[in-house]
C-alpha positions as CSV (number, residue, x, y, z in Angstrom):
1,X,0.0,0.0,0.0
2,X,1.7,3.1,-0.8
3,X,0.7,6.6,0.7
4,X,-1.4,7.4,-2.2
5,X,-4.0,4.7,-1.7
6,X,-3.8,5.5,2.2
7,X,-4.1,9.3,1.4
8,X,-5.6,9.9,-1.7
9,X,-6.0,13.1,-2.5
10,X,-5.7,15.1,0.8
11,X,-2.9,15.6,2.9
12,X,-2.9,13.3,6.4
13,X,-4.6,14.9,9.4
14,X,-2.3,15.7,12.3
15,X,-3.4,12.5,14.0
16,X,-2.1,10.5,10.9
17,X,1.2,12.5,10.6
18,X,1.8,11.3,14.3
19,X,1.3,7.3,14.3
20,X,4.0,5.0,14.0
21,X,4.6,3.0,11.1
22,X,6.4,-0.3,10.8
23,X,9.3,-0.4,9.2
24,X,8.0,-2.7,6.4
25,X,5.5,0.2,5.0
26,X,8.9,2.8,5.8
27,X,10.9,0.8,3.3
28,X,7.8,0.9,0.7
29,X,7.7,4.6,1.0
30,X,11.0,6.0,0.9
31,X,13.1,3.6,-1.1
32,X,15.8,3.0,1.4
33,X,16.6,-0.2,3.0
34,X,15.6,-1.0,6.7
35,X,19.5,-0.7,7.7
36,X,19.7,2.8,5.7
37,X,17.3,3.7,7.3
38,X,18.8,2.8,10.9
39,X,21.8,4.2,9.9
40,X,21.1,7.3,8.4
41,X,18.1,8.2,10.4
42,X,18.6,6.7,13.8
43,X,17.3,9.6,15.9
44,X,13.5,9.3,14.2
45,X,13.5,5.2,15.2
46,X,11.4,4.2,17.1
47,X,11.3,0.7,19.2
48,X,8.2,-1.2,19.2
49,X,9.1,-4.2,20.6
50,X,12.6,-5.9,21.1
51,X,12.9,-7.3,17.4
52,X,10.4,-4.6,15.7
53,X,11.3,-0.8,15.1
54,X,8.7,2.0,13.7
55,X,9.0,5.4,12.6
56,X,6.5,8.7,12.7
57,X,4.9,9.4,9.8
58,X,5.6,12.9,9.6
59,X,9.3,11.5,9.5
60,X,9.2,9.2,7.1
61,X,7.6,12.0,4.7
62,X,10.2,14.0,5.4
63,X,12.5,11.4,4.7
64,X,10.8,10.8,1.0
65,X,10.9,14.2,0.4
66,X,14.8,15.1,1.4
67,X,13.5,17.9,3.7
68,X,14.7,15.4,6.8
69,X,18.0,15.7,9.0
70,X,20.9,13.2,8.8
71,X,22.3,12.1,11.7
């Protein structure tokens, strides 16, 4: 599912922009590999469980659209 069929045609509500989404659907919509990702943007990952990690959506949008800050 990419952010356009979650979306549509208007921009996520500030509810939406704060969940946390799985990696799995983070990969999806930026590109980057789960370790890139780790790596790169370790500051905006968060811990779900012991063996799962998330990010914020607002993030991960950021991330997609280059606007987001390397660590």
């Amino acid at each position: 599912m990419s952010i356009d069929d979650q979306f549509g045609e208007r921009p996520p509500s500030w509810i939406e922009l704060q969940s946390v989404i799985p990696m799995s659907k983070v990969e999806e919509i930026t590109s980057l590999s789960g370790d890139n990702i780790r790596r790169t943007y370790r500051h905006y990952v968060i811990k779900l469980s012991a063996r799962r990690d998330g990010m914020q959506l607002k993030n991960v949008l950021a991330i997609a659209n280059g606007t987001a800050r390397r660590a």
